[in-house]
C-alpha positions as CSV (number, residue, x, y, z in Angstrom):
1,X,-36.4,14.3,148.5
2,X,-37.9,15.0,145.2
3,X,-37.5,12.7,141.8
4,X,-34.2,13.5,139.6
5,X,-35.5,15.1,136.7
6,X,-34.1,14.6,133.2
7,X,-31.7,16.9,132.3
8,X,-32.6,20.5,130.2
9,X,-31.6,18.7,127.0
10,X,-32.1,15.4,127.3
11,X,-34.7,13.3,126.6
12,X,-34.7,9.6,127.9
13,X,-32.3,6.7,127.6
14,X,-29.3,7.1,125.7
15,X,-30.5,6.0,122.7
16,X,-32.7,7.7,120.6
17,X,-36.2,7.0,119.3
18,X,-37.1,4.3,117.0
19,X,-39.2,4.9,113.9
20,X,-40.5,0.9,113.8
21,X,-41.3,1.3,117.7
22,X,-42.5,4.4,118.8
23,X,-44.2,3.6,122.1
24,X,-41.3,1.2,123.1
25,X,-39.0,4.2,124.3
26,X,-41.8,5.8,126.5
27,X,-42.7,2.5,127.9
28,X,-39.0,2.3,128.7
29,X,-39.0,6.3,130.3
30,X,-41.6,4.8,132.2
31,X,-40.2,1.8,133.5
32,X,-36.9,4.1,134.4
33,X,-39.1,6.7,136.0
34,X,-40.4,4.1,138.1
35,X,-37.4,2.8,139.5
36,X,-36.2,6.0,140.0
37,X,-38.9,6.7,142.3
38,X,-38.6,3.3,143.9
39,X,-34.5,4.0,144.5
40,X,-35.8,7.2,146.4
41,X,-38.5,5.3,148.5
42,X,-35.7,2.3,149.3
43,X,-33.2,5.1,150.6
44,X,-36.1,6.9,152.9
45,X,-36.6,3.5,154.3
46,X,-33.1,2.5,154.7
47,X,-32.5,6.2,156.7
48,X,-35.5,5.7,158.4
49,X,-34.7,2.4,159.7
50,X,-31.0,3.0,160.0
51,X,-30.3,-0.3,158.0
52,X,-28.4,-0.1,154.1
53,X,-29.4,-1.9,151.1
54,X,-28.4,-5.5,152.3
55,X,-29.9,-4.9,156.1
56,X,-33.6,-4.5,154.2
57,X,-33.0,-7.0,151.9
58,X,-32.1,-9.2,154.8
59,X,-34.9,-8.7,156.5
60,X,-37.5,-8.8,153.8
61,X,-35.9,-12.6,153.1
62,X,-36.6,-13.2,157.0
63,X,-39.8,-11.5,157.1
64,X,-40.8,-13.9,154.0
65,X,-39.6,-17.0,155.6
66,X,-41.4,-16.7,158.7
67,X,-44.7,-15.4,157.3
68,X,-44.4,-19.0,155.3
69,X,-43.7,-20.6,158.3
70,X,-40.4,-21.5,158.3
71,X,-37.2,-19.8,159.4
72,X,-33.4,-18.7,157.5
73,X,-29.9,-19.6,159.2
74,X,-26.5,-17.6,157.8
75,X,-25.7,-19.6,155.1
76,X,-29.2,-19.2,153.6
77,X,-29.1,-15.1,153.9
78,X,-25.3,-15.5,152.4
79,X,-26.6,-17.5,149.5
80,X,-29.9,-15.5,148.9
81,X,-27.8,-11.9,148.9
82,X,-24.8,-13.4,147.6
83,X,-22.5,-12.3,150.1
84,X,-19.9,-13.7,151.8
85,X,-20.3,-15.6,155.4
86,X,-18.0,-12.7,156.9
87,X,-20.4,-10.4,155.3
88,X,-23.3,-12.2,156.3
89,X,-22.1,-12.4,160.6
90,X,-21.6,-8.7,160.4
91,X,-25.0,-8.1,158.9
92,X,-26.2,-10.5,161.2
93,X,-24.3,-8.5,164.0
94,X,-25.3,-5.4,163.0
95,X,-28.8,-6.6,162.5
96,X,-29.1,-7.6,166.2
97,X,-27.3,-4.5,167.7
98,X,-30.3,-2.4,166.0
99,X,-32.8,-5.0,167.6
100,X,-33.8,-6.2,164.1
101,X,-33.2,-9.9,164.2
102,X,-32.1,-12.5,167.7
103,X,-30.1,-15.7,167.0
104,X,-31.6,-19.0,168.4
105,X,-30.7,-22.2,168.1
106,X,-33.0,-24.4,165.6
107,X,-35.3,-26.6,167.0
108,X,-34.4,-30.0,165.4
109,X,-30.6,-29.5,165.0
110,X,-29.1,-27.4,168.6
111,X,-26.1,-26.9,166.5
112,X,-27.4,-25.0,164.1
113,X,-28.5,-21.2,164.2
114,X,-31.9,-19.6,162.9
115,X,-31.7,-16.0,162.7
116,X,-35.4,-14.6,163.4
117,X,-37.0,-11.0,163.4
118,X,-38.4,-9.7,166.3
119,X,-41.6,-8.3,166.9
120,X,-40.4,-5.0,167.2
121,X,-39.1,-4.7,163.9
122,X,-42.4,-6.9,162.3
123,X,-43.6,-3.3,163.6
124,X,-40.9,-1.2,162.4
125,X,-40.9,-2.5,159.1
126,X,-44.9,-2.6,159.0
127,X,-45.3,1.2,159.9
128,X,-42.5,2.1,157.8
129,X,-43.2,0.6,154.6
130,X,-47.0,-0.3,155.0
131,X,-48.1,2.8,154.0
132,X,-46.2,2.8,150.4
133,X,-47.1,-1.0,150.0
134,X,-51.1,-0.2,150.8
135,X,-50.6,2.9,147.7
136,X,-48.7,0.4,145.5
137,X,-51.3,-2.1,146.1
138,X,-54.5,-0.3,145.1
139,X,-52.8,1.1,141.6
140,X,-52.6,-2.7,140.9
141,X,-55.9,-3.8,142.6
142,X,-57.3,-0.8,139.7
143,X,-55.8,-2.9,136.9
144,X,-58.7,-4.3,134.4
145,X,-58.1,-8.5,134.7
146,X,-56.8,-7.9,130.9
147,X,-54.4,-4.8,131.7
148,X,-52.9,-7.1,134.7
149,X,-52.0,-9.9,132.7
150,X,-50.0,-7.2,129.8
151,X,-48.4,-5.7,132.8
152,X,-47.9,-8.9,133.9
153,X,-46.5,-10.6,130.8
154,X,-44.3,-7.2,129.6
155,X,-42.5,-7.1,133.6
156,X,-42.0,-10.8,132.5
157,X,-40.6,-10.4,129.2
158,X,-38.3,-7.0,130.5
159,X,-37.0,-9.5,133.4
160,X,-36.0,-12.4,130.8
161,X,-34.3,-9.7,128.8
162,X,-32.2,-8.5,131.5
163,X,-31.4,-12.1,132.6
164,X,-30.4,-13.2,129.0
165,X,-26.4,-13.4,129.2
166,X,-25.5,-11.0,126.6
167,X,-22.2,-11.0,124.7
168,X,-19.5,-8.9,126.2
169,X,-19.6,-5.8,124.5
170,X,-15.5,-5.8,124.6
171,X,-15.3,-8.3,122.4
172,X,-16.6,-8.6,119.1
């Protein structure tokens, strides 16, 4: 599957450059390239594995919480994805159907579920994305100590402006 490529005609976001900042909209075309290509990678992995969107996510939270040493129940996946409970046992279901995940009860409280990978998708996952994470890891590991920390700081700022509630354009 190859990168969508701008169309003839077009030239970036849909605004146009600006005089007082002209390195800001290329940054931006970068940043937009990027997560193109990361879009593409997410739906290779996601055909590969047979899983959609919330099935990774899902198991990247799990993953996490095990490698930490602890474990996630339903209402923890439904509150990390934001999705509803019946969203979450179907995931769940679905999840443990494809051999992803097992239900067992939690340790201290019997009543309670944990909902834990197995070790057969720890591999699935591993040989499927390992790969891509080992690439993604050595352009970073090339970073000067001083380029990390502007990479670091503009991903930082560009998150913050994207979680800044913004006026509704409609009204006004």
């Amino acid at each position: 599957m190859d990168t969508p490529q701008q169309p003839s005609g077009q030239d970036g976001y849909w605004y146009g450059p600006d005089p007082e900042h002209p390195k800001a909209r290329a940054v931006l075309d970068a940043v937009r390239s990027y997560r193109a290509a990361e879009t593409l990678v997410r739906r290779r992995i996601q055909d590969a594995m047979g899983m959609n969107e919330n099935d990774l996510l899902a198991m990247r939270c799990l993953m996490q919480a095990r490698q930490a040493g602890g474990s996630l129940g339903p209402k923890d996946l439904s509150r990390l994805l934001g999705i509803s409970t019946a969203s979450t046992t179907a995931l769940i279901d679905r999840l443990e159907r494809g051999g992803y995940v097992r239900r067992r009860a939690r340790p201290n409280d019997r009543r309670a579920w944990e909902i834990v990978p197995t070790d057969t998708s720890d591999t699935d996952v591993r040989q499927t994305v390992g790969d891509m994470h080992q690439r993604m890891m050595q352009a970073a590991a090339e970073l000067s100590p001083q380029e990390a920390e502007i990479v670091i700081s503009f991903m930082d700022r560009l998150r913050s402006a994207l979680e800044d509630p913004s006026p509704d354009p409609g009204q006004g």
